[in-house]
N, C-alpha and C positions, 0 to 999 in steps of 0.2 A: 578563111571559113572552113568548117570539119565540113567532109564529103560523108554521108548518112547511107548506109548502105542497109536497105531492110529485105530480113528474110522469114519466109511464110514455110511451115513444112506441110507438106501434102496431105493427101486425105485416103480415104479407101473408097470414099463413093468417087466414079469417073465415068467420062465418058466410053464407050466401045472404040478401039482403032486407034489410027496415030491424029495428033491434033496438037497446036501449039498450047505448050503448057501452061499458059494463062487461062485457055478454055478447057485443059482436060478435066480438070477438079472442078468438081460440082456442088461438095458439100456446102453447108450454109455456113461452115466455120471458115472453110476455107474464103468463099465471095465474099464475108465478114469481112477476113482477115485484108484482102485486097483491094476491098473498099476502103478499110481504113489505112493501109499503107498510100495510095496513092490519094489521100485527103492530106498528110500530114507533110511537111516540106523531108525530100528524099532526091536523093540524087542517082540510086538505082536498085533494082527490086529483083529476089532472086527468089526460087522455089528451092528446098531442099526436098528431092525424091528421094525414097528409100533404098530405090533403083538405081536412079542414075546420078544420085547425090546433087552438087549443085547446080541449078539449071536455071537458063536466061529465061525471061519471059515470053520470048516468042519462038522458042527453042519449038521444032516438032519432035515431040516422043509418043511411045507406041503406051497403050494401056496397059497394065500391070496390079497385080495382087502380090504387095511386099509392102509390111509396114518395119518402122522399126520398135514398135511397142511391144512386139511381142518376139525380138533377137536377144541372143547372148550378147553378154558387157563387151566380149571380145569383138563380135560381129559392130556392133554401135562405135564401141573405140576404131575400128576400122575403117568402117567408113567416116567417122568425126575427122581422121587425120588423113583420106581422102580429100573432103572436102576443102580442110584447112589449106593445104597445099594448092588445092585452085581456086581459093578466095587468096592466096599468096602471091599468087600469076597476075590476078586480076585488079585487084586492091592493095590498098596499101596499108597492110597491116599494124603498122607504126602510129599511123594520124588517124586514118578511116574510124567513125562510129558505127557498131554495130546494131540495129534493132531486131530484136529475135521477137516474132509472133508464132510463136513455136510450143507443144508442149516439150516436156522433160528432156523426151527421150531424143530429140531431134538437139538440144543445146548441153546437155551435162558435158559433152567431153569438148565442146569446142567453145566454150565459154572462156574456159582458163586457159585458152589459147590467144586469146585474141585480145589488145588492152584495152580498148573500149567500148562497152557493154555496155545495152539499155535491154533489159526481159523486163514491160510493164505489166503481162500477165505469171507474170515469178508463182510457182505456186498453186496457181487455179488451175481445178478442173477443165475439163472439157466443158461442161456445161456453163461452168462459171467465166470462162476465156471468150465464149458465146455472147454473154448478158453482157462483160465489158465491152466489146466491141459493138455491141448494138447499141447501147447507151453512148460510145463516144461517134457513130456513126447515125444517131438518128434524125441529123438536121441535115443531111446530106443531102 
C-alpha cells in the first residue's frame, strides 16, 4: 500500500504568538484545506511555512508575516530544496505519494522533485481552490 503524504501551504491570516501549527492559520482556505486532507485516506499531513518550511502538525511556531507569493524564484528554489531534503529525512521519496493542496508558489520547484505527485487544485485560483474544497468538503 502507497503511504499518502498530504501537504497544505500556509496562509497570511494567523493567529497572534506561538500556537501548534494546526491551529495558527486561520484563513478559510487554509481550514478548507485541512478539512479536506484529513476526510480523504492519508497517512500524514504536513504544513509548508514560508518561515519555517516544512512543518509537523502539531509542531508550536511563533507567528509571522512571510509569504512566498511574493519572493524571488531564487528565494522559492531555496527554500523548495529546503524542504525537499526534509521530506528526504522523513519520507520516502521513492514509494511515498505526494498530495499538494498548495498554490503555485508553494509546489513549482518541488514537484519535479518528487516521483509521485497528485496537485487536484493544478491551476486555480485562490478563490477557485476555495469553491473546490468546499464542494468536495460539504457533506462533512
Amino acid at each position: 500500500m502507497t503511504t499518502r503524504i498530504i501537504l497544505i501551504s500556509c496562509c497570511k491570516q494567523k493567529l497572534e504568538g506561538k500556537h501548534k501549527a494546526r491551529d495558527l492559520y486561520i484563513s478559510s482556505l487554509f481550514k478548507r484545506s485541512l478539512k479536506y486532507a484529513e476526510s480523504i485516506d492519508h497517512d500524514k499531513i504536513f504544513i509548508f511555512s514560508a518561515k519555517y518550511g516544512l512543518v509537523e502538525m502539531e509542531q508550536e511556531i511563533k507567528s509571522y508575516d512571510l509569504t512566498l507569493n511574493n519572493q524571488k524564484k531564487s528565494f522559492r528554489e531555496n527554500w523548495a530544496n529546503e524542504v525537499f531534503e526534509k521530506l528526504k529525512k522523513i519520507t520516502d521519496i521513492e514509494k511515498n505519494e505526494y498530495l499538494f493542496l498548495t498554490g503555485k508558489k508553494y509546489s513549482e520547484y518541488l514537484i519535479p522533485k518528487l516521483k509521485h505527485t497528485k496537485d487536484p487544485m493544478k491551476g486555480l485560483s485562490q478563490g477557485k481552490r476555495l469553491a473546490w474544497l468546499k464542494k468536495e468538503t460539504e457533506n462533512e
